[in-house]
C-alpha positions as CSV (number, residue, x, y, z in Angstrom):
1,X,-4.1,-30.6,42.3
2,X,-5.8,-30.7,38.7
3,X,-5.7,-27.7,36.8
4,X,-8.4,-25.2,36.7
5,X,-8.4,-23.7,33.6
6,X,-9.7,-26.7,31.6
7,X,-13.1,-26.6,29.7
8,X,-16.2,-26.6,32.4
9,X,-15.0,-25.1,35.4
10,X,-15.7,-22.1,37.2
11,X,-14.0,-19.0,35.2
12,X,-15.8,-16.4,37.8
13,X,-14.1,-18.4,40.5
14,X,-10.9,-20.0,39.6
15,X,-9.9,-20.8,43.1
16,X,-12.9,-23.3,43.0
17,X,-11.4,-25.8,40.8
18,X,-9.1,-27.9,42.8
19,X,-8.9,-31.6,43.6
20,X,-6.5,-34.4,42.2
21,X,-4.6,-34.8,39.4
22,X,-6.8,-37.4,37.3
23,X,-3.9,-39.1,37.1
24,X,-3.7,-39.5,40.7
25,X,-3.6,-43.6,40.9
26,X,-3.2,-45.0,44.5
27,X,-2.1,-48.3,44.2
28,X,-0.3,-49.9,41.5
29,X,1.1,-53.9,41.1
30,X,3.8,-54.7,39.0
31,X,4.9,-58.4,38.3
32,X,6.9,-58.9,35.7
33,X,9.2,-62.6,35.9
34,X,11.4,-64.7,32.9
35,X,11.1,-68.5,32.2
36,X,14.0,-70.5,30.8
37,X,12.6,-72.8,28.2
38,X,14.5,-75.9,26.3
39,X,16.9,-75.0,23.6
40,X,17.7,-71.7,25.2
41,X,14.5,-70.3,24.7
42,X,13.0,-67.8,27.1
43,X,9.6,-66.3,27.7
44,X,9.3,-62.9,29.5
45,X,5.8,-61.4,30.8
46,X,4.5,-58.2,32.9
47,X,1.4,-57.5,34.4
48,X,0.3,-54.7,35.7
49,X,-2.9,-53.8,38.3
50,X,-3.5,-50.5,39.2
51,X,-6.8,-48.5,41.2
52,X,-9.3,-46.6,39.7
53,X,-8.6,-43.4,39.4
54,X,-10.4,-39.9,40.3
55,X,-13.1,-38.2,37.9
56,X,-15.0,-35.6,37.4
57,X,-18.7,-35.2,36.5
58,X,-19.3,-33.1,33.7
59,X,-23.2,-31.9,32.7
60,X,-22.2,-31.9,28.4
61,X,-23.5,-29.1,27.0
62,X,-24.6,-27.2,30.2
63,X,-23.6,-23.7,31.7
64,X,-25.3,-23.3,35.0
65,X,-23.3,-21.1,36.4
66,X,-23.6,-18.4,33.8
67,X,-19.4,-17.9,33.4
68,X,-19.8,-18.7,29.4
69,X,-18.4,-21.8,29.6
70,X,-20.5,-25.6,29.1
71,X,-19.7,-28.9,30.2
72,X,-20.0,-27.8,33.8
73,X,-19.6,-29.9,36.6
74,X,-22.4,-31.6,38.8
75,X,-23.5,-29.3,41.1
76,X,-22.1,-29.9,44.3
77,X,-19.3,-31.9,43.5
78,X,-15.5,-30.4,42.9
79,X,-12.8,-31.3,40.2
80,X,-11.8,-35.2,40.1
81,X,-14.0,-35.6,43.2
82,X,-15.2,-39.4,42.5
83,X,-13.0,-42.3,43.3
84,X,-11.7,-39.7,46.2
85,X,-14.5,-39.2,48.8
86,X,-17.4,-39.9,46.5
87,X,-18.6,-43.3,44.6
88,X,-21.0,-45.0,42.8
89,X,-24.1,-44.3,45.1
90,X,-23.2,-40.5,45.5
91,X,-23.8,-40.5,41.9
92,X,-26.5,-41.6,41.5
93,X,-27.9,-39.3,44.3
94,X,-26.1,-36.3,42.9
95,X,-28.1,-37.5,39.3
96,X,-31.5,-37.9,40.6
97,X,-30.9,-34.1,42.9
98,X,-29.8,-32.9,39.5
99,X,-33.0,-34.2,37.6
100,X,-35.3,-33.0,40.5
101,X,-33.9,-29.5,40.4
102,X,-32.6,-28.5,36.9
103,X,-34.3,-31.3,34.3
104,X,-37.0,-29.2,32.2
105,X,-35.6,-25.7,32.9
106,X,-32.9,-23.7,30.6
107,X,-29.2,-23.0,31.4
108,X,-27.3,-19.3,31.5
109,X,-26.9,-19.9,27.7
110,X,-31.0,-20.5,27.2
111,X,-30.1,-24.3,26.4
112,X,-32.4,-26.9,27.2
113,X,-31.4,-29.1,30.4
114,X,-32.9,-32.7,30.2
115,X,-32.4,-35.1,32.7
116,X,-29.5,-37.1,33.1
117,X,-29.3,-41.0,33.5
118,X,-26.1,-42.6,34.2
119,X,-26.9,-46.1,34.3
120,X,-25.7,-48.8,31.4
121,X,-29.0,-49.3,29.9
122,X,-29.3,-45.8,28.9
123,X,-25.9,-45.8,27.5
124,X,-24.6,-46.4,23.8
125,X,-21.9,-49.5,23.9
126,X,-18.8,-47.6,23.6
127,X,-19.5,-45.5,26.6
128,X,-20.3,-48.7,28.7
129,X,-16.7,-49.7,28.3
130,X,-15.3,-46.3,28.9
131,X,-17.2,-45.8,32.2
132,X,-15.4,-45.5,35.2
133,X,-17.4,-47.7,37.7
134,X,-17.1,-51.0,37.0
């Protein structure tokens, strides 16, 4: 279960943060194999594939449950959540019910909450690449 004492979560209600670990990785392939070459040469390789793992969605910034603490997670959704139960399409949905209900208003800290956009166009490069839905 991943820990609940990180940045973001729920300090008025600890026993709210569970889920997995978010190093929690399902399936994993190893191949690895050795090739004799001439002149006693030999050429070793290994690959490995493994599943995407579980995520959370954090709101940067945000305190909406008035516990002091930012970076809170998407309503609705628990610690490590996505890539276990929920996917691409659940956050999206989550995103736009975000929008609809918090965009425009102020958080329990008085900051500003603008709406949030997910998709790669409205990301900078490097977090394209660091994004867990391929």
């Amino acid at each position: 279960m991943g820990d609940n004492f990180a940045n973001g979560f729920n300090n008025d209600s600890p026993l709210d943060n569970h889920g997995p670990l978010d190093r929690d990785v399902r399936h994993i392939l190893n191949l690895s194999g050795l090739v004799q070459l001439p002149k006693r040469f030999r050429v070793g390789f290994f690959v490995t594939y493994n599943s995407k793992p579980p995520f959370s969605a954090f709101l940067g910034g945000l305190d909406l449950n008035g516990d002091g603490t930012a970076d809170d997670l998407l309503p609705t959704t628990r610690v490590n959540q996505f890539n276990r139960g929920l996917g691409k399409e659940d956050l999206r949905r989550l995103e736009d019910a975000f929008n609809r209900t918090y965009a425009g208003n102020r958080d329990a800290q008085g900051s500003n909450i603008l709406a949030h956009n997910t998709s790669p166009s409205s990301m900078p490069p490097e977090m394209i690449t660091r994004r867990a839905f391929a």
